[in-house]
N, C-alpha and C positions, 0 to 999 in steps of 0.2 A: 156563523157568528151572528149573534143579536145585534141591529142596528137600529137605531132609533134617530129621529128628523127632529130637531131640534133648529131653533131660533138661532140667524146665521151670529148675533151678535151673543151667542150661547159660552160660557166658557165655563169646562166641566173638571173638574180637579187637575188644570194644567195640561188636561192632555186634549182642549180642543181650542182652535181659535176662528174666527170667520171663516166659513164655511165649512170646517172641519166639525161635523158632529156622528163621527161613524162609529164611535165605541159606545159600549153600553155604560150610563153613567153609574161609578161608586152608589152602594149605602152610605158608605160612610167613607171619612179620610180620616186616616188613626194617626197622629203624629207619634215619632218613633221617640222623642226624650220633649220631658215637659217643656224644656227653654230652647235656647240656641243650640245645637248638634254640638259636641263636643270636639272642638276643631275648628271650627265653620265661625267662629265669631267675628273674623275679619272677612268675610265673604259678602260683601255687600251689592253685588250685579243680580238679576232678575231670572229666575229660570226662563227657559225659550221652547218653542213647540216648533220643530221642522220636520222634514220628509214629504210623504205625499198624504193626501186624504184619505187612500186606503189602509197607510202606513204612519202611521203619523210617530213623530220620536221626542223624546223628551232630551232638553240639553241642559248643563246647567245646574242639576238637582241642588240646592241650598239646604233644604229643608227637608229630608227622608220622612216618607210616610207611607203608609201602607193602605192601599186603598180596598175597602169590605167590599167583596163581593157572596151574599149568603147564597148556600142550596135556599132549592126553597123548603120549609119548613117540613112539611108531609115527605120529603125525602130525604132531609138529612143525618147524617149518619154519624153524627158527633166527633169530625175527623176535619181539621185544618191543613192547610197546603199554604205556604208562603210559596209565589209565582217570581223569580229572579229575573229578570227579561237580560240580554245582553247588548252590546255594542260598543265592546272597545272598551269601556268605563270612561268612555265621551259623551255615548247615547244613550239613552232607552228604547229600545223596538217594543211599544208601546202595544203594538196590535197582535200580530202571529208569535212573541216571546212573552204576551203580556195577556191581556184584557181575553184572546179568546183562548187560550188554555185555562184561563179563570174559568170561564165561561164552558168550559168543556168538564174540566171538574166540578161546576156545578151537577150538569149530570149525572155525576156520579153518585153524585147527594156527599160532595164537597165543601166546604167554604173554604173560599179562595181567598186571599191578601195579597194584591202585586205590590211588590215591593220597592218602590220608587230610592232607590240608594243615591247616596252620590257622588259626582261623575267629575270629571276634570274639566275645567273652567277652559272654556273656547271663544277667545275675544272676536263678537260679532264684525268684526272691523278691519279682522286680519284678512287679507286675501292671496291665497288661501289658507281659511282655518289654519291656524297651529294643531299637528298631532303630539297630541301627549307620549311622555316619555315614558318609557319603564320604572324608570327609578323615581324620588321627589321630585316635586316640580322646581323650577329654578328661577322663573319669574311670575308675575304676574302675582293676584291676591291668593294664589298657595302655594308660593314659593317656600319651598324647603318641608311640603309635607308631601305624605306618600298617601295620594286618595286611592289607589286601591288598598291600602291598608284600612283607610276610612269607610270603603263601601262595604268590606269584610268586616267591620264592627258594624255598621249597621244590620247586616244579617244576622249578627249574632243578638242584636238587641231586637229586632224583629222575633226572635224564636222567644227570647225572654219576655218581652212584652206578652205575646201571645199567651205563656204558660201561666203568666200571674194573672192575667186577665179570661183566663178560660170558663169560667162559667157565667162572665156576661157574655161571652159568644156564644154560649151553649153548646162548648167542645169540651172532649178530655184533656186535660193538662197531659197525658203520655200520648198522645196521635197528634203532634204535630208536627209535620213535616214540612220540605223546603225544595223547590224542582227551580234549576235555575241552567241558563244556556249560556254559552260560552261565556263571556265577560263574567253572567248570573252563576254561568258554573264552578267561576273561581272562588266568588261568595259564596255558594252552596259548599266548596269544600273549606272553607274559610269559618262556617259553624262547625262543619263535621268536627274539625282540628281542632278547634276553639276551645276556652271554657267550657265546664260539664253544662253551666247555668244557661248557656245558647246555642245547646248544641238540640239537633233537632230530634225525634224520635222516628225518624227514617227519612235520607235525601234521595234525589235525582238530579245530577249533573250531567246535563245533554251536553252531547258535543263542547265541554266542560276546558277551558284555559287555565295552564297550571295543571292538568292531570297529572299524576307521576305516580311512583313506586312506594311512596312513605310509608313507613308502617302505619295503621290507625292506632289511635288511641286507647286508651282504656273505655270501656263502654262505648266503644265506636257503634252509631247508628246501621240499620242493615242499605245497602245503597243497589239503587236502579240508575245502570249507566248506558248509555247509546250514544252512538258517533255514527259516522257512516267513513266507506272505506278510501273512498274519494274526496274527503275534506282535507284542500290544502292549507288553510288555516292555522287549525290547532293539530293537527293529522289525527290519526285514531290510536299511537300507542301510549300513549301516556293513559286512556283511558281503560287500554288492556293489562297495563302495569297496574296500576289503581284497583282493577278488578282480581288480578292477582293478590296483591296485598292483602284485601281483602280475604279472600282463599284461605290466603297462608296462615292469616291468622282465624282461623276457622270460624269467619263473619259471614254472615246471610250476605250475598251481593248476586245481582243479577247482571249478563255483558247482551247487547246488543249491536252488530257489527254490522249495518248494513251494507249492502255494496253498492250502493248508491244512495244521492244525497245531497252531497258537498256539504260547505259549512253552513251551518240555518236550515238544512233540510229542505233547501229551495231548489235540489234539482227534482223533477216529480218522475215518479214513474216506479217507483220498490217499494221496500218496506219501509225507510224512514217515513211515507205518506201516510203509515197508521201507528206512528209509533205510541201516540198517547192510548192506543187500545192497548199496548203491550205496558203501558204504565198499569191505566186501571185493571188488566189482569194481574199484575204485581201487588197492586192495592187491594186485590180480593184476597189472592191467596194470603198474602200475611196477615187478612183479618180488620183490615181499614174501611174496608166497606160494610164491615156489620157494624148494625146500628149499636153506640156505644151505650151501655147501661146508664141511668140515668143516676 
């Protein structure tokens, strides 16, 4: 992961605060709808930056934006990736769900967009935290709406943005895709399902919440899926159903089952510790890593 020493009173698109300057900072911050998020009008408390220094998490999201991170030019390959970081739809794992999968698909000859969605309001004051509910919230400034419904329109408006806006990023409007982890996963399948208009032109839903059986859509995207076989979490069959689905309806899908893992890919020692090599060889063979005609 690129790290860069910045000035302790440095604060780099929300995701650094005193002493925190471990990620590498955005190009750019692309806000995801020109005004207030649609939803978010009464949402008036301050996003918040906790975890640790190597880890750093975003709480709070107000304001979805998607922060540029380009290949660099001599290598890129005219292919977008929206990065879904996950945590509940409380957090953002801002670092190993976010900033360095950017940063690994730049590599690739990538440009990256982490997509900073948003998240269900945690009153700093509570102790401990309120966990968010499954269903709408019931108090607090989003009472009675359902932010994961909200953070699944944001992805889908992230894919739209993207497509309308693709040749100021020097991408193809058809190679945009969207890789998101658990919580991210749910939004990644949240375009898949979605509107044709924000639906992405190939997902990955890691260790993905909400995996199930659904049938895809019409024009459903081709999808790169991995779990591992020891995640108590979200466990790994919803993600084998979803790959079937896929199957049945005679869609491109690719399954990765590790057998180790757990959830976040934080136990080390198998394959989940190269899986983004088994993305970028997905992103070769389907043809995302040749350079897009101009």
């Amino acid at each position: 992961m690129l790290r860069v020493n910045l000035p302790k009173t440095c604060i780099l698109a929300g995701l650094a605060v005193a002493g925190w300057a471990q990620l590498a900072p955005p190009a750019s911050e692309i806000p995801l709808y020109p005004g207030v998020a649609p939803g978010s009008e009464n949402w008036n408390y301050a996003e918040a930056t906790v975890g640790t220094p190597n880890r750093p998490e975003a709480q709070n999201i107000v304001r979805p934006v998607l922060l540029y991170y380009p290949a660099e030019k001599a290598n890129a390959v005219g292919t977008a990736m929206i990065v879904a970081p996950g945590g509940g739809f409380r957090t953002l794992m801002m670092s190993y769900e976010g900033v360095d999968v950017a940063r690994r698909l730049n590599q690739m000859g990538v440009d990256a967009f982490v997509l900073k969605y948003r998240t269900t309001y945690i009153d700093p004051k509570a102790t401990p935290p309120d966990a968010p509910s499954r269903g709408p919230a019931t108090t607090g400034p989003q009472a009675g709406q359902n932010v994961r419904a909200l953070a699944g329109a944001d992805g889908q408006q992230a894919v739209r943005l993207l497509r309308q806006r693709a040749a100021e990023f020097h991408v193809a409007p058809n190679r945009i895709g969207i890789i998101g982890f658990s919580a991210g996963g749910a939004v990644v399948l949240s375009t898949v399902y979605g509107p044709a208009d924000g639906r992405p032109d190939f997902a990955a839903p890691i260790y993905a919440a909400g995996a199930n059986s659904n049938p895809p859509p019409e024009g459903a995207p081709p999808l790169f899926i991995a779990v591992a076989a020891d995640d108590t979490t979200v466990g790994f069959q919803g993600s084998i159903d979803l790959f079937g689905a896929w199957r049945k309806a005679g869609l491109p899908a690719e399954l990765h089952v590790f057998q180790t893992g757990a959830h976040g890919f934080g136990k080390k020692g198998g394959g989940a510790d190269h899986y983004l090599d088994r993305v970028e060889e997905w992103l070769k063979l389907n043809g995302w890593l040749t350079k897009a005609p101009n």
